[in-house]
C-alpha positions as CSV (number, residue, x, y, z in Angstrom):
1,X,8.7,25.8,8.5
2,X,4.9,26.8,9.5
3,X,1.9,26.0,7.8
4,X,-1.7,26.5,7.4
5,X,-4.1,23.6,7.9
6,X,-5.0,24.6,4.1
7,X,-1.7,24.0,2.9
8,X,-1.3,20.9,4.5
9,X,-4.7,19.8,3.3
10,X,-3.0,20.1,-0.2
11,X,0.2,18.6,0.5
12,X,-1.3,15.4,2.5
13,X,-4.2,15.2,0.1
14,X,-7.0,15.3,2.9
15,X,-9.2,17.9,3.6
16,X,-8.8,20.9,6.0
17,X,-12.4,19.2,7.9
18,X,-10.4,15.7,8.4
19,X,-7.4,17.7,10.2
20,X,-10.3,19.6,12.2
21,X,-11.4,16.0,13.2
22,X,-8.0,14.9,14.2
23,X,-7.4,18.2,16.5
24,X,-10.6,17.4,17.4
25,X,-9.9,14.2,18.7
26,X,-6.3,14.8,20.2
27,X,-4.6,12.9,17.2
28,X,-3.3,15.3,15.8
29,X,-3.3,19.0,17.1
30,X,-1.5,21.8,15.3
31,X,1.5,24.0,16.7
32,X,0.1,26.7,17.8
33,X,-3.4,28.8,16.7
34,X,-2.2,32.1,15.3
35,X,-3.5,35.7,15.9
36,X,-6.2,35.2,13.6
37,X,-7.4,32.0,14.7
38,X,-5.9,29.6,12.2
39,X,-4.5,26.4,13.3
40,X,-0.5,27.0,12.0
41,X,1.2,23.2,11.6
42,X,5.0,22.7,11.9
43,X,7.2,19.9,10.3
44,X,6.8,17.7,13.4
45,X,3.4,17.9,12.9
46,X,3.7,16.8,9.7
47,X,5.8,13.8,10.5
48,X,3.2,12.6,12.4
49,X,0.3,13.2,10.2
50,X,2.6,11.0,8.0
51,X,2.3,8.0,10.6
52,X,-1.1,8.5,10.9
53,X,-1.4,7.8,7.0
54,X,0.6,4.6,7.0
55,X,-1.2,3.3,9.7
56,X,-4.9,4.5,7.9
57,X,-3.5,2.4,4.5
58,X,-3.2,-0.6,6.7
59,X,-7.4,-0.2,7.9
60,X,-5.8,0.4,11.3
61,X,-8.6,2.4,13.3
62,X,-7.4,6.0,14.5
63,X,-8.1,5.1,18.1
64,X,-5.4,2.6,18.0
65,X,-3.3,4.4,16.4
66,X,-3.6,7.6,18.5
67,X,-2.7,4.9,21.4
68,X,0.4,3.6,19.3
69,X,1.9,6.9,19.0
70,X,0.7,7.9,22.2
71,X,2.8,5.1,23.9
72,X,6.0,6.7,25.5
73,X,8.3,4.3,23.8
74,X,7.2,4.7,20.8
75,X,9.9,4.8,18.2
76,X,9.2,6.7,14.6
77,X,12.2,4.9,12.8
78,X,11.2,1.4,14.0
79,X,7.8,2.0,13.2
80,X,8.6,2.9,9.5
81,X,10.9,0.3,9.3
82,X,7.9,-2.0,10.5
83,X,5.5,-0.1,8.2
84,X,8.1,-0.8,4.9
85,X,8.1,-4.5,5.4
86,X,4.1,-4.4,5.4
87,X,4.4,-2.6,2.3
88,X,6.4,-5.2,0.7
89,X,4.3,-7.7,1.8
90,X,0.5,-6.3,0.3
91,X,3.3,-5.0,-2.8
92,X,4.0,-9.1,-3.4
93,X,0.9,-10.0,-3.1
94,X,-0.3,-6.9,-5.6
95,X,2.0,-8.5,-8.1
96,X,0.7,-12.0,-7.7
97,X,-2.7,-11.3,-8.0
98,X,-1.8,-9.1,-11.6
99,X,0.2,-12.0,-12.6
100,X,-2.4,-14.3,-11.8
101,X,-4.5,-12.1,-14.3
102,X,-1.9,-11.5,-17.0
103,X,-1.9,-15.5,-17.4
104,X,-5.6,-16.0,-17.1
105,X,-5.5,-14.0,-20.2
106,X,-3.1,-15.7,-22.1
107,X,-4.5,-18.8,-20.7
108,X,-8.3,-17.6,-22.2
109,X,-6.5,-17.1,-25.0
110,X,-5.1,-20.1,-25.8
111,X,-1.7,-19.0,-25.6
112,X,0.0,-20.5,-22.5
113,X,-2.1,-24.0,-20.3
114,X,-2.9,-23.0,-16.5
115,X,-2.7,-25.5,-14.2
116,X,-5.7,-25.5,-11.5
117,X,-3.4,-24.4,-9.0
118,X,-2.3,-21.6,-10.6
119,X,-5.6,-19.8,-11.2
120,X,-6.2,-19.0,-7.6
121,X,-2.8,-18.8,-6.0
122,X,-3.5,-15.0,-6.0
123,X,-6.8,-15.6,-4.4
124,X,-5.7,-17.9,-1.7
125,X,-2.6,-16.4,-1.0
126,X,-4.5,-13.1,-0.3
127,X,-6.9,-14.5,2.3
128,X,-3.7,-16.1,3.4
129,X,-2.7,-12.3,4.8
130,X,-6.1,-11.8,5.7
131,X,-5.4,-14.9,8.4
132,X,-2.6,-13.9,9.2
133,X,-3.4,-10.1,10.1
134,X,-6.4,-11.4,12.3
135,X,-5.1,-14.6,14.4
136,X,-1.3,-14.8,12.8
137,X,0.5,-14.3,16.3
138,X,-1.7,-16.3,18.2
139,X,-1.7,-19.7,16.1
140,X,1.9,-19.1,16.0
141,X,2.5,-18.9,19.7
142,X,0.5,-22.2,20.1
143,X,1.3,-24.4,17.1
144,X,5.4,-23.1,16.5
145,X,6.3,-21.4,13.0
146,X,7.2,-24.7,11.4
147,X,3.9,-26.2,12.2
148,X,2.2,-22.9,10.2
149,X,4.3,-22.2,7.4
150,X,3.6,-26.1,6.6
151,X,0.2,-25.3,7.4
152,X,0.1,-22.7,4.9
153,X,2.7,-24.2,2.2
154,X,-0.3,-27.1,1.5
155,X,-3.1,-24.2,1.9
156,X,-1.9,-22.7,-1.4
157,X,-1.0,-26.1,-3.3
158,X,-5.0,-26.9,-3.0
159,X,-6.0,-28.0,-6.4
160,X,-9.2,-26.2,-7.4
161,X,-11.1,-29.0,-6.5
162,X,-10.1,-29.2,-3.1
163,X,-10.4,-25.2,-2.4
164,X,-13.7,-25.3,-3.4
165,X,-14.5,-28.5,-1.3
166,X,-12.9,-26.6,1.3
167,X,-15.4,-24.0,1.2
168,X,-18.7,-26.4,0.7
169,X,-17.1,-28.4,3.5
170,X,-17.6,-25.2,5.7
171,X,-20.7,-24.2,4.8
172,X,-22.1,-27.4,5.9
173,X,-20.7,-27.6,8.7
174,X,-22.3,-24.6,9.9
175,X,-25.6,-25.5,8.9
176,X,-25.5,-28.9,11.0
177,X,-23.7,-26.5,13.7
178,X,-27.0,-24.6,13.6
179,X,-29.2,-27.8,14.0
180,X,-27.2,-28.8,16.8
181,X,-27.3,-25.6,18.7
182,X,-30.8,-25.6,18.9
183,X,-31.2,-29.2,20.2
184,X,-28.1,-28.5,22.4
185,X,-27.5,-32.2,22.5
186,X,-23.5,-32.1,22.0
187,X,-23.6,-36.5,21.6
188,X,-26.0,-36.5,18.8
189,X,-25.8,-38.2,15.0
190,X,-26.1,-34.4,14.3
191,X,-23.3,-33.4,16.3
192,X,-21.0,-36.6,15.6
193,X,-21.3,-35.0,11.8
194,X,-20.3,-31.9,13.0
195,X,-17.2,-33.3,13.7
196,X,-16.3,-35.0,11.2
197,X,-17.0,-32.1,8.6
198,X,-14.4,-30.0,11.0
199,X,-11.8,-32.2,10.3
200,X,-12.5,-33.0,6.9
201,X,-11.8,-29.4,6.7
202,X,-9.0,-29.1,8.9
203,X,-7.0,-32.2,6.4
204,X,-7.2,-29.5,3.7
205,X,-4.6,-27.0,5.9
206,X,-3.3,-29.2,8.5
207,X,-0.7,-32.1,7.3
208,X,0.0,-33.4,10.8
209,X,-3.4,-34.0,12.4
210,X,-3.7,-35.1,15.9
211,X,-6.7,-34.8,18.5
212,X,-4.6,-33.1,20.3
213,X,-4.3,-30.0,17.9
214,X,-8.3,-30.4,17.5
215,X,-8.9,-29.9,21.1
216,X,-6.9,-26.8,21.0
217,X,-8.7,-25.4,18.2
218,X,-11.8,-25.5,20.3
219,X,-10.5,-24.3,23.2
220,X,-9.0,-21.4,21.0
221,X,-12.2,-20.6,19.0
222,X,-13.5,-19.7,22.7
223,X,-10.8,-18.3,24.2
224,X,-10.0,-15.6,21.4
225,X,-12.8,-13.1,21.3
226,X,-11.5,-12.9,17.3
227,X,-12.2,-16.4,16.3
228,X,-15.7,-16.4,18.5
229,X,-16.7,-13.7,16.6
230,X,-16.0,-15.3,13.4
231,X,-18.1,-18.6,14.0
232,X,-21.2,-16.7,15.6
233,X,-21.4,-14.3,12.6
234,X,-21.4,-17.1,11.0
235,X,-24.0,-20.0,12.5
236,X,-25.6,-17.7,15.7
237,X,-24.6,-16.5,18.9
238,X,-23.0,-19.2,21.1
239,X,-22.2,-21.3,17.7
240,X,-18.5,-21.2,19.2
241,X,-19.0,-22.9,22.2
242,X,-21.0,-25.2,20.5
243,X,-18.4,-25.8,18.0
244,X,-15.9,-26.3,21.1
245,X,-18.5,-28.9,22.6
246,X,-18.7,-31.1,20.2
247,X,-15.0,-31.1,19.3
248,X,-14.0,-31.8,23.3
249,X,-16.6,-34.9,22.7
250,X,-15.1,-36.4,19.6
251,X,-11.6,-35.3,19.4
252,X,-10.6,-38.1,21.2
């Protein structure tokens, strides 16, 4: 069956200029233009304007997804079946977070006690998934599934107490990062600090802690362009390396 880029418009729900966009940019170009000049769309096409939108709900950019389903081994049926078990991921951690409110309102109203924990499992789980989406495969390739999902288990057991320590324990940390940057002296009192609030930080996630798994860390928070980006956003360009520095020093 044949369509007309306004009709698809109203069954996808996005405008007839998007679609222009997508031809535009070779993501997704119609069957064929008709006699009067219409871009005319076919059920294939819709199929894949349908991948296009899973992959958009996930915040993936188009350019990588015009290279996924560009890829000649791309399969459609895998990559649904791929795209479902997302679904039911972000759908579990929907339902926590609305639990997590339903009982903070019963809890306000002095109908049910809420332990500390359970006031931000919602929270923590969801920057949980954030982790995961952004350095997931990686930390699992060089620490072993067991050593994460342990990792994580005693990441969302934190009492509220220690998640916000957590956090302060962080922010400091940068700020004595920035202090040492600038003095670029990597044996200082300043620096020795440094360390320490690292792996103060680190006992809140990581049960088993050994130099060993320090030292990678560092070498990890420079070797992925994704974590480098994360600690120089946060303390200044070249706060990375620093970071890395001072951990090869102490970590001992």
């Amino acid at each position: 069956m044949d369509y007309t880029i306004k009709k698809v418009a109203e069954l996808s729900g996005i405008s007839t200029r998007t679609l222009r966009y997508y031809d535009e940019i070779d993501l997704l170009k119609p069957a064929h233009i008709n006699s009067s000049g219409y871009r005319i769309y076919s059920t294939k096409e819709l199929d894949r304007l349908q991948q296009i939108l899973f992959y958009r709900s996930l915040d993936m950019k188009l350019d990588d997804i015009q290279k996924l389903l560009s890829t000649p081994d791309f399969d459609p049926q895998h990559a649904l079946q791929a795209h479902y078990q997302q679904l039911l991921k972000k759908r579990q951690q929907i339902d926590q977070l609305i639990l997590t409110v339903e009982k903070t309102l019963r809890y306000q109203k002095g109908e049910i006690k809420m332990t500390d924990t359970e006031k931000f499992i919602g929270f923590k789980q969801a920057k949980l998934k954030q982790n995961e989406e952004r350095y997931g495969k990686e930390i699992r390739e060089k620490y072993g599934e067991e050593q994460v999902a342990s990792s994580n288990k005693q990441f969302l057991n934190l009492s509220e107490t220690d998640f916000a320590n957590m956090e302060t324990a962080e922010n400091e940390m940068f700020e004595v990062l920035k202090i040492v940057m600038a003095t670029a002296d990597f044996k200082s009192s300043e620096a020795k600090k440094v360390f320490d609030i690292h792996k103060e930080w680190l006992s809140y996630t990581s049960p088993s802690y050994s130099p060993e798994m320090h030292r990678g860390l560092g070498q990890m928070y420079v070797g992925d362009a994704r974590f480098a980006a994360y600690y120089n956003d946060r303390a200044g360009i070249g706060a990375a390396e620093a970071l890395n520095q001072v951990i090869q020093q102490f970590a001992k």
